[in-house]
PDB file as gemmi writes it, atoms N, CA and C in Angstrom:
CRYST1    1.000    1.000    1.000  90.00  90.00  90.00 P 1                      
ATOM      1  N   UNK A   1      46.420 -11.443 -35.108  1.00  0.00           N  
ATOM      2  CA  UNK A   1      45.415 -12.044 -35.972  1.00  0.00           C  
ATOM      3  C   UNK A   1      45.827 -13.457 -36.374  1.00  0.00           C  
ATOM      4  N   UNK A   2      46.785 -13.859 -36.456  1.00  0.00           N  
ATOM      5  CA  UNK A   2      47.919 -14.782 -37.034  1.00  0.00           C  
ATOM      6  C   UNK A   2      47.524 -16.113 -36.041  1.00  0.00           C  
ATOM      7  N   UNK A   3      47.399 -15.800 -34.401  1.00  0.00           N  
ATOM      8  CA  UNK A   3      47.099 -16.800 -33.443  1.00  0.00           C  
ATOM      9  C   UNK A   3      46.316 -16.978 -33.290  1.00  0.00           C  
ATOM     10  N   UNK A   4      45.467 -15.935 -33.411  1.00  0.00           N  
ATOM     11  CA  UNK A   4      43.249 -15.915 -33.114  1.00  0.00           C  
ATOM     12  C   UNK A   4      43.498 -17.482 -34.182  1.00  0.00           C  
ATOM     13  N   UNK A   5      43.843 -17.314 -35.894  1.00  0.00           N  
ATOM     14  CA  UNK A   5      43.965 -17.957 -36.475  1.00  0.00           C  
ATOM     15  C   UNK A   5      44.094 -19.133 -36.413  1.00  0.00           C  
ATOM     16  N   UNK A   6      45.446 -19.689 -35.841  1.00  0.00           N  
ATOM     17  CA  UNK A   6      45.572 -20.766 -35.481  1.00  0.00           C  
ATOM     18  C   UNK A   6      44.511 -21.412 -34.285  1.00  0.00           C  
ATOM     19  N   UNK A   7      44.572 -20.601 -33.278  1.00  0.00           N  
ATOM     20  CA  UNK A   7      43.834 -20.832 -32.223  1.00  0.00           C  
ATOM     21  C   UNK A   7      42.061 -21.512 -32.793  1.00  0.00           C  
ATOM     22  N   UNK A   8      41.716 -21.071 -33.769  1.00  0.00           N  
ATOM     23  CA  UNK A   8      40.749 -21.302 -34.078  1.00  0.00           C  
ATOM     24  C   UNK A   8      40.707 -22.516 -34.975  1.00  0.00           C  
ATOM     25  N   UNK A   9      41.808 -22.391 -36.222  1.00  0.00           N  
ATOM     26  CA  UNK A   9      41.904 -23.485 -36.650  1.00  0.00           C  
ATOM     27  C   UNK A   9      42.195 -25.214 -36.216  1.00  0.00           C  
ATOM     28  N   UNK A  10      42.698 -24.717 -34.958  1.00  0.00           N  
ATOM     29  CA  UNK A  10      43.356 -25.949 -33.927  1.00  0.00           C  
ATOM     30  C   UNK A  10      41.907 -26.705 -33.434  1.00  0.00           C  
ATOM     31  N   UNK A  11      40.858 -25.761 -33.029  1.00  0.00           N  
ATOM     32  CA  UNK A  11      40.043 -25.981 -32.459  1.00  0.00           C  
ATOM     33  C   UNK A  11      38.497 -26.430 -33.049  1.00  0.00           C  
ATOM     34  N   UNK A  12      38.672 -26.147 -34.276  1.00  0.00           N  
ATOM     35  CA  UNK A  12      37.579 -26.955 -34.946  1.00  0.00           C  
ATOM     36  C   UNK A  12      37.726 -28.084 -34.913  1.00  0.00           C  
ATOM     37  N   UNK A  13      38.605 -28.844 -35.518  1.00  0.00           N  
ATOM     38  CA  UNK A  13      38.515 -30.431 -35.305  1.00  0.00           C  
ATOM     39  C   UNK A  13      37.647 -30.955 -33.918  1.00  0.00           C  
ATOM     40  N   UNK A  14      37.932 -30.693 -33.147  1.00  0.00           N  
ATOM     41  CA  UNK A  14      37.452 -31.257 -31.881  1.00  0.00           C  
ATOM     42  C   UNK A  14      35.822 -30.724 -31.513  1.00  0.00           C  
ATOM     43  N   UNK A  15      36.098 -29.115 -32.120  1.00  0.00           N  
ATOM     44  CA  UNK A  15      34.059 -28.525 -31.802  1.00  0.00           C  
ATOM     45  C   UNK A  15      33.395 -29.311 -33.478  1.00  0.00           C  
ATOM     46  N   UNK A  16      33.907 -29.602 -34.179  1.00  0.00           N  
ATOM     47  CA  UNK A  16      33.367 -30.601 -35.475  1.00  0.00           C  
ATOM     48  C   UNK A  16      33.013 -32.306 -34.230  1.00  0.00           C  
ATOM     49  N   UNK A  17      33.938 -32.452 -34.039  1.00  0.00           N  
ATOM     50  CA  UNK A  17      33.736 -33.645 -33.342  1.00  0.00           C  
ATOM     51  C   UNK A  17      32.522 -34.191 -32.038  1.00  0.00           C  
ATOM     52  N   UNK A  18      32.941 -32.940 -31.114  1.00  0.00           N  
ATOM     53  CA  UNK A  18      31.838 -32.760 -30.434  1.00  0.00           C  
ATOM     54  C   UNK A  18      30.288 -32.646 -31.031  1.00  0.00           C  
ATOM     55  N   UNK A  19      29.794 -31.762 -31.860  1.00  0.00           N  
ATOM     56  CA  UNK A  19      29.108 -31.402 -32.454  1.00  0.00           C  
ATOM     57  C   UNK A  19      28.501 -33.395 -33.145  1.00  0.00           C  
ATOM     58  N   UNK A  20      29.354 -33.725 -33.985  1.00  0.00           N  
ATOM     59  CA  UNK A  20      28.825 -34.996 -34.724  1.00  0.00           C  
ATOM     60  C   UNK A  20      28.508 -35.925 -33.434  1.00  0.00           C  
ATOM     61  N   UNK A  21      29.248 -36.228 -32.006  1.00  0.00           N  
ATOM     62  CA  UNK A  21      28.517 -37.035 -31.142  1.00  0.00           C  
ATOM     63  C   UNK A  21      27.322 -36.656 -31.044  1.00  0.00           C  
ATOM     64  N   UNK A  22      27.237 -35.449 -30.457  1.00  0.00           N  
ATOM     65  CA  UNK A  22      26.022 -35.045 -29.800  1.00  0.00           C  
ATOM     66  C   UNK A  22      24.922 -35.493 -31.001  1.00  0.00           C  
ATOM     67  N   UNK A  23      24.955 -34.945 -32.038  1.00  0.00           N  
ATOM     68  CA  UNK A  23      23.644 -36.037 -33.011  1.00  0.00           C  
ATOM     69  C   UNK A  23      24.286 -37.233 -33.057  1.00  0.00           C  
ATOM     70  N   UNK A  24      25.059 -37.941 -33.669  1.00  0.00           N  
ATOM     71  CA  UNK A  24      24.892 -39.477 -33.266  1.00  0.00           C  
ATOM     72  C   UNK A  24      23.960 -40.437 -31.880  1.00  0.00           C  
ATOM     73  N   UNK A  25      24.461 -39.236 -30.527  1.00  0.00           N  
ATOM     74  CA  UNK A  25      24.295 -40.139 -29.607  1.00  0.00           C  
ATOM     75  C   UNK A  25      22.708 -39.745 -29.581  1.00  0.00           C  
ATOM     76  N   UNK A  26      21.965 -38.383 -29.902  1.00  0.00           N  
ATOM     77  CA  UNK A  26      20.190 -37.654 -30.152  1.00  0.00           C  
ATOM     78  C   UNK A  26      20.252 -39.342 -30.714  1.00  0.00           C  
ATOM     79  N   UNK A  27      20.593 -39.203 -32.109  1.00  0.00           N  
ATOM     80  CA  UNK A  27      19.959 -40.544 -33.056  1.00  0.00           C  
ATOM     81  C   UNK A  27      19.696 -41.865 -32.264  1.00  0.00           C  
ATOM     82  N   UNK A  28      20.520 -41.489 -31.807  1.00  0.00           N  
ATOM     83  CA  UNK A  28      20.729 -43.552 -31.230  1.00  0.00           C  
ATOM     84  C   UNK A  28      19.631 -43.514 -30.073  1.00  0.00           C  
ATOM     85  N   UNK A  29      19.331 -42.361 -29.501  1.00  0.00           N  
ATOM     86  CA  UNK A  29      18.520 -42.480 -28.165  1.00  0.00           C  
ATOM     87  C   UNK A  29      17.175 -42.444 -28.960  1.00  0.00           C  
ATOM     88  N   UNK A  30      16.842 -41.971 -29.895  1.00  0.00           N  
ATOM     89  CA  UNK A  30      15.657 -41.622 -30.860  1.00  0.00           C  
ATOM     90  C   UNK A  30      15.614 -42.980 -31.206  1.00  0.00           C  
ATOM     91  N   UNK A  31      16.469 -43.910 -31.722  1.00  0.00           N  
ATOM     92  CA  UNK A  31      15.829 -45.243 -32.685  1.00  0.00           C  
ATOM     93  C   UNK A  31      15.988 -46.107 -30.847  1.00  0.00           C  
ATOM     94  N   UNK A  32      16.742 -45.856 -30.171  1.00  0.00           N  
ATOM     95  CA  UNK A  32      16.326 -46.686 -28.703  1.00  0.00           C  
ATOM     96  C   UNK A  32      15.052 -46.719 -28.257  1.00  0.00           C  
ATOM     97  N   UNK A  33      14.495 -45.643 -28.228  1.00  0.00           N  
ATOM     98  CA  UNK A  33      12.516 -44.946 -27.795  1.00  0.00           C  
ATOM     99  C   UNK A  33      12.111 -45.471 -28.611  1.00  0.00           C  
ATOM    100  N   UNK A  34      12.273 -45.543 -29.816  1.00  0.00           N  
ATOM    101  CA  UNK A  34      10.778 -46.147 -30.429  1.00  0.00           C  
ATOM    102  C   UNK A  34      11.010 -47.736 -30.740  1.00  0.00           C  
ATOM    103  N   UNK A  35      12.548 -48.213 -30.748  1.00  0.00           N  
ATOM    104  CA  UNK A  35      12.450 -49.445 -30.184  1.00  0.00           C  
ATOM    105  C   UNK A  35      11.681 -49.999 -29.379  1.00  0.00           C  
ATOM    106  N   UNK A  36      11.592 -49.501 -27.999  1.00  0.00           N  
ATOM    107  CA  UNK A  36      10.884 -49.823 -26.428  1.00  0.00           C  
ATOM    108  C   UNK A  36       9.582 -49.675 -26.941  1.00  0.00           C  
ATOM    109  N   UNK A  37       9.268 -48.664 -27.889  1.00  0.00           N  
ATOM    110  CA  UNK A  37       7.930 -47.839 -28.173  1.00  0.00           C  
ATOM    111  C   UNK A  37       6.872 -49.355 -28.763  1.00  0.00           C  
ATOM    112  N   UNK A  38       7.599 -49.873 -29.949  1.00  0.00           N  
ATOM    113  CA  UNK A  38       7.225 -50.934 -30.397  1.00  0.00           C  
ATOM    114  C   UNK A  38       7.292 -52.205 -30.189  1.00  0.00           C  
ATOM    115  N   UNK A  39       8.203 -52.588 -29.467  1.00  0.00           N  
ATOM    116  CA  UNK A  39       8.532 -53.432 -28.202  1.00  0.00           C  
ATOM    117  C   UNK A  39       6.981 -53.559 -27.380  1.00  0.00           C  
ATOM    118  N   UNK A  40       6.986 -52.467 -26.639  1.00  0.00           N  
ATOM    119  CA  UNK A  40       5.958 -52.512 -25.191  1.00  0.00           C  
ATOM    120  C   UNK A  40       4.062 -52.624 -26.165  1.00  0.00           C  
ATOM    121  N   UNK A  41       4.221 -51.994 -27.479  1.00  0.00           N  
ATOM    122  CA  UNK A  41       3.137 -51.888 -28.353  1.00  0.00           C  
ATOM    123  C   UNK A  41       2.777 -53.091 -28.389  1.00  0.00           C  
ATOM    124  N   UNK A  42       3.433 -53.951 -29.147  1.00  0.00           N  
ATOM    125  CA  UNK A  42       3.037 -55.300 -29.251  1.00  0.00           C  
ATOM    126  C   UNK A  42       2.665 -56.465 -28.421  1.00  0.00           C  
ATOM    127  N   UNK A  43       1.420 -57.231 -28.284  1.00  0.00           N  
ATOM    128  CA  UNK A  43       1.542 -58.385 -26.930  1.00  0.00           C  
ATOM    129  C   UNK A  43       1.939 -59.753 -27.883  1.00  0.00           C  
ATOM    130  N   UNK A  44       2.792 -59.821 -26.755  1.00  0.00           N  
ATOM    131  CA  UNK A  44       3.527 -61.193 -27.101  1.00  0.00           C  
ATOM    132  C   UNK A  44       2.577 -62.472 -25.935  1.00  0.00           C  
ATOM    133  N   UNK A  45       3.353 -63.846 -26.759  1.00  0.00           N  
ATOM    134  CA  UNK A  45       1.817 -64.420 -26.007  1.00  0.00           C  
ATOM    135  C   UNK A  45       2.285 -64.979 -24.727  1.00  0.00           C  
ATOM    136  N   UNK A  46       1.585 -65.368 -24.148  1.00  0.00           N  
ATOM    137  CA  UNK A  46       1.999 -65.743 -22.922  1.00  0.00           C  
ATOM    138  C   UNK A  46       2.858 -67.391 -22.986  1.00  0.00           C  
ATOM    139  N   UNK A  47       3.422 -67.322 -21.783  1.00  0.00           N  
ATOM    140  CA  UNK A  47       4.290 -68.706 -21.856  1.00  0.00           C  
ATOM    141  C   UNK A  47       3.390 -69.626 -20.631  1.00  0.00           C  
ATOM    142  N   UNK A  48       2.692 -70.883 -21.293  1.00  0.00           N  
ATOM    143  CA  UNK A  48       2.213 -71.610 -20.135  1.00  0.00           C  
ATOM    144  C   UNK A  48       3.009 -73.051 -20.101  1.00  0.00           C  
ATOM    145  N   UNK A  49       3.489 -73.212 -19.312  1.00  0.00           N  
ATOM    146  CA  UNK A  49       3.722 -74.782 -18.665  1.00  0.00           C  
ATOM    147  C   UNK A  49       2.850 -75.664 -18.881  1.00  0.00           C  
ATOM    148  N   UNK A  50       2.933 -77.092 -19.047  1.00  0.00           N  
ATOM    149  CA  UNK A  50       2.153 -78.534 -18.551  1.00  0.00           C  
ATOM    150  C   UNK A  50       1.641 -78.088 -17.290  1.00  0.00           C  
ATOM    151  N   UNK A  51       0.774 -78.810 -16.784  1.00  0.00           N  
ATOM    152  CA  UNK A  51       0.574 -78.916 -15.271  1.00  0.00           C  
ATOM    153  C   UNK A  51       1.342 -79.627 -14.532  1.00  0.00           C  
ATOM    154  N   UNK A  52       1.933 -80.437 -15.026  1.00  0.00           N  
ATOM    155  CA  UNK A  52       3.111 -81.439 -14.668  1.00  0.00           C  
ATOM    156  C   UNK A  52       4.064 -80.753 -14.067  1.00  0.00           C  
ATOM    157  N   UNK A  53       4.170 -79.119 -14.741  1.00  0.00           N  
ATOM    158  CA  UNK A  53       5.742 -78.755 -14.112  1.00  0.00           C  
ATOM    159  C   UNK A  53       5.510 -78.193 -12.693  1.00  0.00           C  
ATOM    160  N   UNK A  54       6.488 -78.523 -11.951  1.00  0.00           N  
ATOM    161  CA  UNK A  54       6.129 -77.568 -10.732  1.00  0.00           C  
ATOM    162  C   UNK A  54       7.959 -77.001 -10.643  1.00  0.00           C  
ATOM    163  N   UNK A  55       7.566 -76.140  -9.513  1.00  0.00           N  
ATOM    164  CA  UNK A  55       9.186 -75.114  -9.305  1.00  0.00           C  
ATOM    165  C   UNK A  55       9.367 -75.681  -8.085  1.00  0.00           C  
ATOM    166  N   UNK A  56      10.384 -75.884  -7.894  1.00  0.00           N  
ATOM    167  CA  UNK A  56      11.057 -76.378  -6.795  1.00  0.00           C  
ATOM    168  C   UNK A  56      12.529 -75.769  -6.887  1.00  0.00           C  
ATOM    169  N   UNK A  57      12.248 -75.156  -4.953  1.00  0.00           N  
ATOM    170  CA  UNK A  57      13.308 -74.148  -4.839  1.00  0.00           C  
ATOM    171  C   UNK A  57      14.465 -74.598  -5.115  1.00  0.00           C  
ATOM    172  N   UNK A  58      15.805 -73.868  -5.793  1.00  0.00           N  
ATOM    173  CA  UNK A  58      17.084 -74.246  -5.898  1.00  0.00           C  
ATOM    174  C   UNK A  58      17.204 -75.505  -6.625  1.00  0.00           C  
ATOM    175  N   UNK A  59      16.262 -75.906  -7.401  1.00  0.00           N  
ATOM    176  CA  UNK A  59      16.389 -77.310  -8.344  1.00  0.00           C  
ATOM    177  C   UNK A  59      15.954 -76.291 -10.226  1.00  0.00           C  
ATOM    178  N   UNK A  60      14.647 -75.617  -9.637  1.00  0.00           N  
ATOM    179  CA  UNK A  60      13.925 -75.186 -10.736  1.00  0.00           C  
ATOM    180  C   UNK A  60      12.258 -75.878 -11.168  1.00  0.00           C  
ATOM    181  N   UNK A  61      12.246 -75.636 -12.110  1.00  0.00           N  
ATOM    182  CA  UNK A  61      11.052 -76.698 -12.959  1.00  0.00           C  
ATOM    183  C   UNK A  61      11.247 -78.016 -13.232  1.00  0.00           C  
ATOM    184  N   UNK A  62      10.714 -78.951 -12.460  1.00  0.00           N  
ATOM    185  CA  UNK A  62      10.844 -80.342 -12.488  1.00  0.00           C  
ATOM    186  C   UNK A  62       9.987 -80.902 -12.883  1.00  0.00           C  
ATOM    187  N   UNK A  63       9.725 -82.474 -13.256  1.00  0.00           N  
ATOM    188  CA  UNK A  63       8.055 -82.581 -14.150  1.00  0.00           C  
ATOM    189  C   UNK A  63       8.106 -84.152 -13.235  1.00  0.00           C  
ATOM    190  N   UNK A  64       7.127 -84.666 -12.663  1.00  0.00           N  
ATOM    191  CA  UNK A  64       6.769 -85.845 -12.455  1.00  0.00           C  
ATOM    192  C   UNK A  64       7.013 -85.524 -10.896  1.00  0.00           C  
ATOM    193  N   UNK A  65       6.995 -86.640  -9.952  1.00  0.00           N  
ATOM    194  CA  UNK A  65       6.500 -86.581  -8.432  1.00  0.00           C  
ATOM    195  C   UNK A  65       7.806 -85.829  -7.792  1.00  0.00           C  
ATOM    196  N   UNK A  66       8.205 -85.415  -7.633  1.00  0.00           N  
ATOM    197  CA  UNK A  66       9.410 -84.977  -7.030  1.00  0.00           C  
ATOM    198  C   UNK A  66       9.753 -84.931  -5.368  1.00  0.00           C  
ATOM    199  N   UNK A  67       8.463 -85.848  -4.921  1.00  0.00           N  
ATOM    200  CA  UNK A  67       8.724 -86.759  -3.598  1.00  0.00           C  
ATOM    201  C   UNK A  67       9.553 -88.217  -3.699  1.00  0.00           C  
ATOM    202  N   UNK A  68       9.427 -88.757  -4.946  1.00  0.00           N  
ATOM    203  CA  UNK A  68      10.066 -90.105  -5.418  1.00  0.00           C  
ATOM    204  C   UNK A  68      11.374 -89.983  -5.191  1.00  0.00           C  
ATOM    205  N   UNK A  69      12.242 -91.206  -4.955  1.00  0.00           N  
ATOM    206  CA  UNK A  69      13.338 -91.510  -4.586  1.00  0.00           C  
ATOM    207  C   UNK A  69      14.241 -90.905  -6.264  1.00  0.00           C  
ATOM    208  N   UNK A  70      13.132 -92.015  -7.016  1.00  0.00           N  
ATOM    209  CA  UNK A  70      13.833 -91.712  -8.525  1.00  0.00           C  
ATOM    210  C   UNK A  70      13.575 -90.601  -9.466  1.00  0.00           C  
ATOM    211  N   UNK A  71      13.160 -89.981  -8.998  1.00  0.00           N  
ATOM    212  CA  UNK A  71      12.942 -88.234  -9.912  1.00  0.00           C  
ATOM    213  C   UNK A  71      13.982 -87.602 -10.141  1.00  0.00           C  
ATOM    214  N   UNK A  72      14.307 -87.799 -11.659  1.00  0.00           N  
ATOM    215  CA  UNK A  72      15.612 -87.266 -11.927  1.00  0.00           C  
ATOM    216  C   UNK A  72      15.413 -85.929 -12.185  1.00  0.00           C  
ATOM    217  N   UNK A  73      14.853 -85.056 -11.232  1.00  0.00           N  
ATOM    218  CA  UNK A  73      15.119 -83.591 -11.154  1.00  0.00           C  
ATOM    219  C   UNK A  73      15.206 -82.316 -12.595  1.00  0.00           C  
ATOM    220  N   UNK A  74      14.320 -82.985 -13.242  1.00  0.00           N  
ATOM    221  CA  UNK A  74      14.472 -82.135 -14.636  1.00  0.00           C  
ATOM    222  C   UNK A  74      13.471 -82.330 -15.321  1.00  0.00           C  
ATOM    223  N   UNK A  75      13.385 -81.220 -16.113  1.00  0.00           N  
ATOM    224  CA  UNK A  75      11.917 -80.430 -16.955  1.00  0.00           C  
ATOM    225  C   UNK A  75      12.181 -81.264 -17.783  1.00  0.00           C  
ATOM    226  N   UNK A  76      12.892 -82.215 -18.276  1.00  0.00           N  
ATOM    227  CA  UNK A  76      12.421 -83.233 -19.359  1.00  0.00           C  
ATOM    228  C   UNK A  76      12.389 -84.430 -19.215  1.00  0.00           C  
ATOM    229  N   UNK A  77      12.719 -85.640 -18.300  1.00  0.00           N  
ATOM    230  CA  UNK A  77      12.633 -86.986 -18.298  1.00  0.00           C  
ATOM    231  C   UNK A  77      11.966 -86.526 -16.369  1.00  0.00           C  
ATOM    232  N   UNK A  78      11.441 -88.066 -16.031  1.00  0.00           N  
ATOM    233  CA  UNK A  78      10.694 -87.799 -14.926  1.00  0.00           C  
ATOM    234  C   UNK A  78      11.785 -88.516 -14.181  1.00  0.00           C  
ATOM    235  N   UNK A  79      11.956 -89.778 -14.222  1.00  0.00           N  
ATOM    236  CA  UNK A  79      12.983 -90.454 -13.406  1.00  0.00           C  
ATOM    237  C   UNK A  79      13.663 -91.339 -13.806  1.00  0.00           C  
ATOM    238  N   UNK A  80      14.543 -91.673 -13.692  1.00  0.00           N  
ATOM    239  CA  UNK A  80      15.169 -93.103 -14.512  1.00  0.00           C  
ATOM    240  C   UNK A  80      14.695 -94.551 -14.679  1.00  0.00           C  
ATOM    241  N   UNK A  81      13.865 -94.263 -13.832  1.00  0.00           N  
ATOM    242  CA  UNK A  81      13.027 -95.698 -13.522  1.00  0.00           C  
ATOM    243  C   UNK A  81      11.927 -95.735 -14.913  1.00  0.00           C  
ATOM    244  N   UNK A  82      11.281 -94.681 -15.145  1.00  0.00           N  
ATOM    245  CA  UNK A  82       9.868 -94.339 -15.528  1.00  0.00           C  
ATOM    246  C   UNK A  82      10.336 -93.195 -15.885  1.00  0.00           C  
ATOM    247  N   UNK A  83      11.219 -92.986 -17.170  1.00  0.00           N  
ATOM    248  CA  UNK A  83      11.551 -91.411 -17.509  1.00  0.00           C  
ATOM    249  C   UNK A  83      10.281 -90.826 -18.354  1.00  0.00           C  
ATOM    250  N   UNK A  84       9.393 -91.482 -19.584  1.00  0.00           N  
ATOM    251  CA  UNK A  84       8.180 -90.946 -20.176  1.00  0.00           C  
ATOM    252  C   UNK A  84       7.046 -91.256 -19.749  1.00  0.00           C  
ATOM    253  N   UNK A  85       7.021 -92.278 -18.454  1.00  0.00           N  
ATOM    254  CA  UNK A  85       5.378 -92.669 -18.209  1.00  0.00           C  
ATOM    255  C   UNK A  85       5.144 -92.048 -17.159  1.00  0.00           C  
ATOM    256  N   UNK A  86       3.727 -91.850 -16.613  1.00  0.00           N  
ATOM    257  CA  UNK A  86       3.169 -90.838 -15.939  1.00  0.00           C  
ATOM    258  C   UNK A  86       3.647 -91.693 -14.177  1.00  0.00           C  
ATOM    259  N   UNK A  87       3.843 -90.506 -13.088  1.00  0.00           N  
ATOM    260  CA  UNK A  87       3.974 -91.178 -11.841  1.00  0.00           C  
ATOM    261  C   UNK A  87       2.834 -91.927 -11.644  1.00  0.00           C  
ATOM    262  N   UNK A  88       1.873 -91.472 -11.774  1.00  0.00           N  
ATOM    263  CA  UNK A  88       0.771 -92.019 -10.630  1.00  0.00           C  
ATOM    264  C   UNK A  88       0.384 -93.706 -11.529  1.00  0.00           C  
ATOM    265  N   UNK A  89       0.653 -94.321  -9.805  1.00  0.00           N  
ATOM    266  CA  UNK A  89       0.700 -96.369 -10.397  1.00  0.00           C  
ATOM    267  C   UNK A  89       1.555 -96.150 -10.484  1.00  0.00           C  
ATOM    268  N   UNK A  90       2.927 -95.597 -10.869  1.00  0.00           N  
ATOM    269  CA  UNK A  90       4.049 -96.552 -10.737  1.00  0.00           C  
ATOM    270  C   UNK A  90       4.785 -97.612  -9.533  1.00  0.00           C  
ATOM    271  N   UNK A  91       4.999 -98.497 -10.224  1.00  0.00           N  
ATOM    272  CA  UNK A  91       4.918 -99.998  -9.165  1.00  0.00           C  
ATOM    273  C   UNK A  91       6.332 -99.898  -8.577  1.00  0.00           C  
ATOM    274  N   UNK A  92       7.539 -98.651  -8.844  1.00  0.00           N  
ATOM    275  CA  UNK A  92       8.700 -98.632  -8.830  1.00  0.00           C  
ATOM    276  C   UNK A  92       8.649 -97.401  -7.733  1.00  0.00           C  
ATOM    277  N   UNK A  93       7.563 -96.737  -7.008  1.00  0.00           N  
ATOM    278  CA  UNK A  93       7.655 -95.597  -6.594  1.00  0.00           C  
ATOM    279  C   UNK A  93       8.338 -95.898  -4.621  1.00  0.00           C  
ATOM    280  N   UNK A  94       9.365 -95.233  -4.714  1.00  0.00           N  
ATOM    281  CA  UNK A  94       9.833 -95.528  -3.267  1.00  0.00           C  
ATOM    282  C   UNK A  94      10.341 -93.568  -2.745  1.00  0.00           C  
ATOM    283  N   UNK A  95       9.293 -93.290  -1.494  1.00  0.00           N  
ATOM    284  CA  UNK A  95       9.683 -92.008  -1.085  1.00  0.00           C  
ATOM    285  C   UNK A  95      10.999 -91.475  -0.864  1.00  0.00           C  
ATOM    286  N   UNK A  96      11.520 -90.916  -1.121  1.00  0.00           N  
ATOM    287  CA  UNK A  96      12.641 -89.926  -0.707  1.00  0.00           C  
ATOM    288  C   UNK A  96      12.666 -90.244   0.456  1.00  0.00           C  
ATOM    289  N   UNK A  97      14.242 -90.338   1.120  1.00  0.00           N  
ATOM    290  CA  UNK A  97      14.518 -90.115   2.996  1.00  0.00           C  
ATOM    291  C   UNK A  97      14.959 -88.566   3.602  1.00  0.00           C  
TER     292      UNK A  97                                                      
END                                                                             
């Protein structure tokens, strides 16, 4: 009776332990679901670009002619020549080789 004893006493700690994951990890998957739940509920608004931007492979989103010699390759200045004014007329425009 003496070892049942121990044997048993040894062994709660760990079936206590087990026992508290298993609801912790229920809980956490329960507030995860209705996370997603309210997440996917809500519309978020859409993201639109200028017309200016275009994608260009392995560069990204670039804004202004991106045939120009001077198109400095980025969603915020157009080229160094003419970084805020619009391409079209520019008197500085020389094609790419």
């Amino acid at each position: 009776m003496t070892a049942f004893f121990i044997v048993v006493l040894g062994l709660t700690p760990s079936i206590l332990s087990i026992w508290m994951m298993r609801r912790a990890d229920a809980r956490a998957q329960e507030r995860l679901r209705l996370a997603i739940e309210s997440v996917s509920a809500r519309r978020l608004p859409s993201f639109h670009l200028p017309p200016e931007h275009q994608y260009v492979e392995g560069v990204g989103y670039v804004i202004g002619d991106f045939s120009c010699k001077f198109n400095a390759r980025s969603s915020y200045i157009r080229c160094a020549v003419n970084p805020f004014g619009p391409c079209e007329g520019c008197s500085q425009y020389q094609e790419r080789e």
